[in-house]
C-alpha positions as CSV (number, residue, x, y, z in Angstrom):
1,X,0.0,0.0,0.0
2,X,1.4,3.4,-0.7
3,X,1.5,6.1,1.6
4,X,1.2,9.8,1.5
5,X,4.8,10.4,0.6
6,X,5.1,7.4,-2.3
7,X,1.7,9.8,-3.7
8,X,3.5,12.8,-4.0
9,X,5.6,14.7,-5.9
10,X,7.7,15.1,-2.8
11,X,9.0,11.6,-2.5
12,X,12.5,12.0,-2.5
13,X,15.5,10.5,-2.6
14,X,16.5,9.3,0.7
15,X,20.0,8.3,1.6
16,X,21.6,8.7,5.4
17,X,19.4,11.6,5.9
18,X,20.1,13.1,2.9
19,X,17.3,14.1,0.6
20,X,16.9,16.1,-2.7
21,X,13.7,17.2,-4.2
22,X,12.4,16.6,-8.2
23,X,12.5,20.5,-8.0
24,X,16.1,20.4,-7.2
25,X,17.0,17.7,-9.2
26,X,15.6,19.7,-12.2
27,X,17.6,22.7,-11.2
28,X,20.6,21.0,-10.7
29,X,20.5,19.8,-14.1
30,X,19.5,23.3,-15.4
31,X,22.5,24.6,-13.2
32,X,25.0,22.0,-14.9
33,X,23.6,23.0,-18.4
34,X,24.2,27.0,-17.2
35,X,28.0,26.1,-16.2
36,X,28.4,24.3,-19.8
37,X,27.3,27.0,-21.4
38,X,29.4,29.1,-19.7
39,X,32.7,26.9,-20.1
40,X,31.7,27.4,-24.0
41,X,32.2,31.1,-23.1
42,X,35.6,30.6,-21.4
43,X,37.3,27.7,-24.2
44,X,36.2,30.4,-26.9
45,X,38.1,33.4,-25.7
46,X,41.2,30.8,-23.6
47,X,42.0,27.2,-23.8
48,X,41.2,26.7,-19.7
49,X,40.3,23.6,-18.8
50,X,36.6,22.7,-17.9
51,X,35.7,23.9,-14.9
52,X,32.1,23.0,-14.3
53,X,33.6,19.5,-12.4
54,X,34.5,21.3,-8.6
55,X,31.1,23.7,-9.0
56,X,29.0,20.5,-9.6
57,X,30.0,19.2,-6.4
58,X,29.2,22.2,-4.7
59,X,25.7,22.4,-6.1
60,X,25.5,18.8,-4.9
61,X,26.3,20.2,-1.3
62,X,24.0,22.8,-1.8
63,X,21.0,20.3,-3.1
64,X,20.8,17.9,-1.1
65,X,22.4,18.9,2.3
66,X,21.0,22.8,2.7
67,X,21.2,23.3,6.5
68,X,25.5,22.2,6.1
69,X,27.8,25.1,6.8
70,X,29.6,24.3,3.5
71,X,26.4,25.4,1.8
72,X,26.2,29.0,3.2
73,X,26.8,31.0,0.5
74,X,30.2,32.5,1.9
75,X,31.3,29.6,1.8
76,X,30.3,28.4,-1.5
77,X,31.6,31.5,-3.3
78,X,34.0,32.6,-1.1
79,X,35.8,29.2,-0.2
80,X,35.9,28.8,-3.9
81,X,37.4,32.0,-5.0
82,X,39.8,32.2,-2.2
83,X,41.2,28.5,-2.9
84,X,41.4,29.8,-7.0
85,X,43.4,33.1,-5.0
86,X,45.6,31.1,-3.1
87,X,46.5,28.3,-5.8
88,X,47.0,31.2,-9.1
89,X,49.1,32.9,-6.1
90,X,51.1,29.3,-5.1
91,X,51.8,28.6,-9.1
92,X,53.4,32.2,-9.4
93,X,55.6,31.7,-7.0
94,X,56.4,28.1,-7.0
95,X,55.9,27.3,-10.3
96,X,54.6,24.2,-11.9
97,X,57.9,22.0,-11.2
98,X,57.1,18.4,-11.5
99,X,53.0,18.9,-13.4
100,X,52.0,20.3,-10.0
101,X,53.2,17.8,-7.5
102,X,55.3,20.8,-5.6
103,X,52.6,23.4,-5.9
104,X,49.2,21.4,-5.5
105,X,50.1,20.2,-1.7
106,X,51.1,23.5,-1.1
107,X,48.2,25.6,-2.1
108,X,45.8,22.8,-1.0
109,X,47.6,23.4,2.8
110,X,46.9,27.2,2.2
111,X,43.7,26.9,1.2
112,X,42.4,25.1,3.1
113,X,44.1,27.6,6.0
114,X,42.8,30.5,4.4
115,X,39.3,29.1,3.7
116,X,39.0,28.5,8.1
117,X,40.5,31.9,8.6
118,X,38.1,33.3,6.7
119,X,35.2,31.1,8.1
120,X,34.0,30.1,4.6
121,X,35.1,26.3,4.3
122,X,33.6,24.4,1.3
123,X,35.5,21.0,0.2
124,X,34.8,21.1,-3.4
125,X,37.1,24.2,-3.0
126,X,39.8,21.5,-2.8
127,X,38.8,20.2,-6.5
128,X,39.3,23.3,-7.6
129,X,42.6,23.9,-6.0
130,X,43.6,20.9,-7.6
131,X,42.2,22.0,-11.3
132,X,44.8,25.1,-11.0
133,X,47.8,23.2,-9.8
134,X,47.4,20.3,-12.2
135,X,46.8,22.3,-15.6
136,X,48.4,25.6,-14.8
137,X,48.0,27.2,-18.0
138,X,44.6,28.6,-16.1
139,X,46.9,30.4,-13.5
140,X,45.9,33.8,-14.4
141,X,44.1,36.2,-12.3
142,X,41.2,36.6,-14.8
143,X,40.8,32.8,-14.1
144,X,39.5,33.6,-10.7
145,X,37.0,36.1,-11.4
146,X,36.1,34.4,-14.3
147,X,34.6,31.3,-14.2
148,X,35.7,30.8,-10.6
149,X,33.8,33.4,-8.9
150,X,31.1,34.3,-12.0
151,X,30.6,30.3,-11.5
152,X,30.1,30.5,-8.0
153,X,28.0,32.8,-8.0
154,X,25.7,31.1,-10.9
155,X,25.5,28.1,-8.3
156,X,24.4,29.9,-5.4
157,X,21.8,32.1,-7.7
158,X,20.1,28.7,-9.0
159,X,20.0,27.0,-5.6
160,X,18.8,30.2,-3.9
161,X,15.9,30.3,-6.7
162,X,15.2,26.8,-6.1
163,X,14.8,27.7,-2.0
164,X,13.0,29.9,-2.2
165,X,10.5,28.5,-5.0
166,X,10.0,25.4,-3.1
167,X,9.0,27.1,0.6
168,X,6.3,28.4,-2.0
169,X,5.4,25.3,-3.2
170,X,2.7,23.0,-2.1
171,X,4.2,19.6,-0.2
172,X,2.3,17.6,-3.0
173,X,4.1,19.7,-5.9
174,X,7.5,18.9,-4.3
175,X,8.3,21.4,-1.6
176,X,9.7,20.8,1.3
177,X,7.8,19.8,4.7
178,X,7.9,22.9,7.4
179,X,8.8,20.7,10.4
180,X,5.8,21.0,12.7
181,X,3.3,21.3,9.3
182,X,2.9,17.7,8.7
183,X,2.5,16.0,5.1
């Protein structure tokens, strides 16, 4: 016999407490497509690398675990921006000795040291740390403000829409359940 839930739009995903909605799952893809396009925009005017892989994780973070500090939107855009800062900055002065196995630890280390002093931790930042490091032809400072930060900020725009679009929507549709309002 189904129940309530199994009848709804809202029957999500379930997996150790982790949950994402058909809403989110359709913007994440929509958010994906977005970040492709995008990359199109960058590989026309450089040769960069794609850089949609450590900005899918952190819509991933932001979908389906909302409430984690990594998904705070400091800490998406800033932890990412500052680790692209730290690892442009490591590969200037380091260099890209031995395909980044010098400078990849290194900025990693810093990163991950600036990211905490600057209270906004987000572990895909790492990925993107190690993007820089390992194909440092990207390790210009246009690279950071663009598609670091401009992607960033793409990913926390779509997941904010999405937030805010499902504490409008219906339970049934696919919102999400107010705790205390039953469904």
């Amino acid at each position: 016999m189904a129940t309530p839930d199994d009848r709804s739009l809202r029957a999500r995903l379930r997996l150790d407490g982790v949950t994402i909605s058909p809403l989110e799952i359709v913007a994440a893809t929509a958010a994906v497509a977005a970040l492709l396009a995008l990359h199109r925009v960058v590989l026309a005017a450089t040769s960069w690398p794609l850089f949609a892989a450590p900005l899918a994780a952190s819509l991933a973070i932001l979908f389906t675990t909302p409430g984690m500090g990594a998904a705070r939107s400091w800490n998406v855009i800033g932890g990412q921006t500052v680790s692209a800062a730290v690892s442009v900055g490591v590969l200037l002065v380091v260099g890209d000795a031995y395909d980044g196995m010098v400078a990849a630890p290194i900025a990693l280390g810093l990163a991950l040291l600036a990211m905490r002093l600057l209270k906004c931790l987000h572990p895909p930042a790492c990925a993107t740390v190690m993007v820089i490091c390992l194909a440092p032809a990207v390790a210009e400072p246009l690279f950071i403000l663009f598609p670091v930060l401009t992607g960033s900020i793409v990913v926390v725009l779509f997941a904010w829409v999405v937030h805010v679009l499902e504490a409008r929507v219906p339970e049934r549709w696919g919102g999400r359940v107010t705790p205390g309002h039953g469904g």
